[in-house]
C-alpha positions in Angstrom: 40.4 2.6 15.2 41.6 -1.4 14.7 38.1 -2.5 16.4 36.2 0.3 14.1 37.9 -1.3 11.4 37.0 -5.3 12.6 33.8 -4.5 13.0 32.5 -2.0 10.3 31.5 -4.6 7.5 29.1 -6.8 10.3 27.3 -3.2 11.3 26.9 -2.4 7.6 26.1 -6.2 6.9 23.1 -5.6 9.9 22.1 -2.8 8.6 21.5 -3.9 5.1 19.6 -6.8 6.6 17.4 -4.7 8.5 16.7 -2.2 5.8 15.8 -5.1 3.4 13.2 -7.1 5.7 11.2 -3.4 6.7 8.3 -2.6 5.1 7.6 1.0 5.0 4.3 2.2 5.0 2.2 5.5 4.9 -1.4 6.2 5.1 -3.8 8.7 3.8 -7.5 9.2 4.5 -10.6 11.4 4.3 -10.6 13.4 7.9 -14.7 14.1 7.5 -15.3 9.9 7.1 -16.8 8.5 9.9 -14.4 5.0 10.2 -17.6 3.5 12.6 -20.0 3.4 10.2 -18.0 0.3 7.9 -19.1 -2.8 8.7 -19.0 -5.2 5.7 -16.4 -5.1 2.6 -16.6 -6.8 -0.6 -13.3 -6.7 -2.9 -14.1 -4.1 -6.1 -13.3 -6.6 -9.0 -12.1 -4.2 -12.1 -9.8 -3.0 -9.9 -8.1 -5.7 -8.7 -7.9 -6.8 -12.3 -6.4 -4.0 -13.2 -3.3 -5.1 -10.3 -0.1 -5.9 -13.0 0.9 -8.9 -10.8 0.1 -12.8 -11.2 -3.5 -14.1 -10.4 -2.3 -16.0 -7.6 -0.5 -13.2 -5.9 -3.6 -11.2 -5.7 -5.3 -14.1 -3.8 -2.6 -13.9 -1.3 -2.9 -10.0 -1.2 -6.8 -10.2 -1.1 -6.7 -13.5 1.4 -4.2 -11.1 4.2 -6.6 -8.4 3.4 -10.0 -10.1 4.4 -7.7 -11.8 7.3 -6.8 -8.6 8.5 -10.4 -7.0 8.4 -12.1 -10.5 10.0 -9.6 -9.6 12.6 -11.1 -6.0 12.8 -14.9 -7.3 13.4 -15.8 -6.4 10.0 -17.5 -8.8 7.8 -17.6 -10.2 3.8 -20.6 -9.2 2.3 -22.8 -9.4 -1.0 -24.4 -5.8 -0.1 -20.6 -4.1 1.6 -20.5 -0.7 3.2 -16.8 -0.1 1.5 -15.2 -2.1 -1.6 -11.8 -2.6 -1.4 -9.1 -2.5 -4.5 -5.4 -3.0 -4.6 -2.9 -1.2 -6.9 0.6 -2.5 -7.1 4.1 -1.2 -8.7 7.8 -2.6 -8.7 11.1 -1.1 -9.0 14.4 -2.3 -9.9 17.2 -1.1 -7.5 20.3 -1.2 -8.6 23.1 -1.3 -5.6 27.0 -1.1 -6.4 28.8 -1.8 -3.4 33.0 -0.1 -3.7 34.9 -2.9 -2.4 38.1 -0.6 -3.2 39.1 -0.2 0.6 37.3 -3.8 1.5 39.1 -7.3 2.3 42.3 -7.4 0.8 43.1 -4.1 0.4 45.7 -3.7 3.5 48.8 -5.5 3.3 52.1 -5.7 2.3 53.4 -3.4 -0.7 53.3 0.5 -1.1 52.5 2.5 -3.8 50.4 0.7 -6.3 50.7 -2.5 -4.2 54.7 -3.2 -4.8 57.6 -2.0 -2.6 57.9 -2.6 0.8 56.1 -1.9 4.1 52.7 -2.2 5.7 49.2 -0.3 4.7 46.8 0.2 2.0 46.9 -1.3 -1.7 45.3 -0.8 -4.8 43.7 -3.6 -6.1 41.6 -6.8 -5.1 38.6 -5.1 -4.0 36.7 -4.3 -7.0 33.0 -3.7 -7.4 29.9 -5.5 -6.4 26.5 -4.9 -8.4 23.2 -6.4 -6.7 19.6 -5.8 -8.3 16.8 -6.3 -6.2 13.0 -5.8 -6.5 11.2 -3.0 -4.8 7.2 -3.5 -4.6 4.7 -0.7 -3.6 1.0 -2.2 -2.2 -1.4 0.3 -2.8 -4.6 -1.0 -0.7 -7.6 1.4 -1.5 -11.0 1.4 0.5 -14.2 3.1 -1.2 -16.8 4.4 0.2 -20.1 1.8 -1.5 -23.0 4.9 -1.4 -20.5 8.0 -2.3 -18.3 5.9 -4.5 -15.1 8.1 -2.9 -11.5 6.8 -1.9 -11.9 7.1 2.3 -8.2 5.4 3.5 -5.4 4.3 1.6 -2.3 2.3 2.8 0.8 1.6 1.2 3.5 -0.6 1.8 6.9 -0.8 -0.1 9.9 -2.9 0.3 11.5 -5.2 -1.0 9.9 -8.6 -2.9 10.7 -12.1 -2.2 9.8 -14.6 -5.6 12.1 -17.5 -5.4 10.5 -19.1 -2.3 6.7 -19.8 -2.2 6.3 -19.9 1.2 8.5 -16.6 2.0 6.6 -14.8 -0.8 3.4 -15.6 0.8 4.5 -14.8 4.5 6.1 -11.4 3.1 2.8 -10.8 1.3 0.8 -11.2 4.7 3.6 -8.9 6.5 2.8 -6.3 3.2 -0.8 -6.4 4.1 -0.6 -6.4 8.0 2.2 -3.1 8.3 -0.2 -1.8 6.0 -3.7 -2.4 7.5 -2.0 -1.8 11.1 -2.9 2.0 9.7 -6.4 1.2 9.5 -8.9 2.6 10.9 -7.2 5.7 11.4 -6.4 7.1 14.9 -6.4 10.8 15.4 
């Protein structure tokens, strides 16, 4: 139970890291599209304006886009077969960590931390309050002749914005969880 104890706060501590570098992403697509058939793309400009993000964020999100689909063997295009758009959305998640039981809480004193004796206090611990910001990338690809949604992909997790180099490489890992759905597999 002592080594449970010792090393409870470094699993939690790994598992908070973990859960905050993930992206999480889910796909959705029209089953009667042909995927085969796309060959170029060309980025569908009132949509992308309508993104609620800075100007220089969406050409990150559109650069790890066209990256992505170069990669693919598809090509940029004045006359595309699809026109991609992007939709994004942010939360902020509130956290409260109970330190109550945490560091500082075992030691001498008994009820109510005074008296005598060996075990748990009351006291010292307190509360800890994080915020953190949660972003959803909502990557849209439209059919050019039918003018239908075929595939979306959407990432969420959380947003780095203090460092401009982590932003951008977070950006590109946004974008390439994302397009690792596309095209679909059945």
């Amino acid at each position: 139970m002592k080594n449970l104890i010792k090393i409870a706060p470094i699993l939690l501590f790994a598992v908070l890291l973990t859960s905050c570098s993930s992206v999480r992403v889910a796909a959705d697509y029209d089953r009667e599209t042909n995927f085969d058939q796309y060959k170029t793309f060309a980025f569908f400009k009132p949509g992308i304006d309508k993104a609620e993000i800075s100007d220089i964020d969406k050409r990150r999100i559109l650069r790890a886009i066209e990256a992505e689909l170069l990669a693919k063997g598809m090509t940029k295009s004045e006359n595309p077969d699809m026109l991609i758009s992007i939709f994004t959305k942010s939360n902020q998640r509130v956290n409260v960590y109970n330190n109550a039981w945490g560091a500082g809480a075992w030691g001498w004193g008994g009820f109510g931390g005074w008296g005598w004796g060996w075990g748990p206090g009351f006291g010292w611990g307190g509360n800890q309050v994080s915020t953190r910001t949660e972003g959803m990338l909502f990557i849209d690809f439209i059919d050019t002749n039918k003018k239908e949604l075929i595939w979306q992909g959407s990432g969420t997790g959380y947003l780095v914005t203090r460092n401009v180099d982590k932003k951008e490489a977070r950006i590109k890992e946004f974008v390439a969880k994302t397009m690792e759905q596309f095209p679909p597999t059945e």
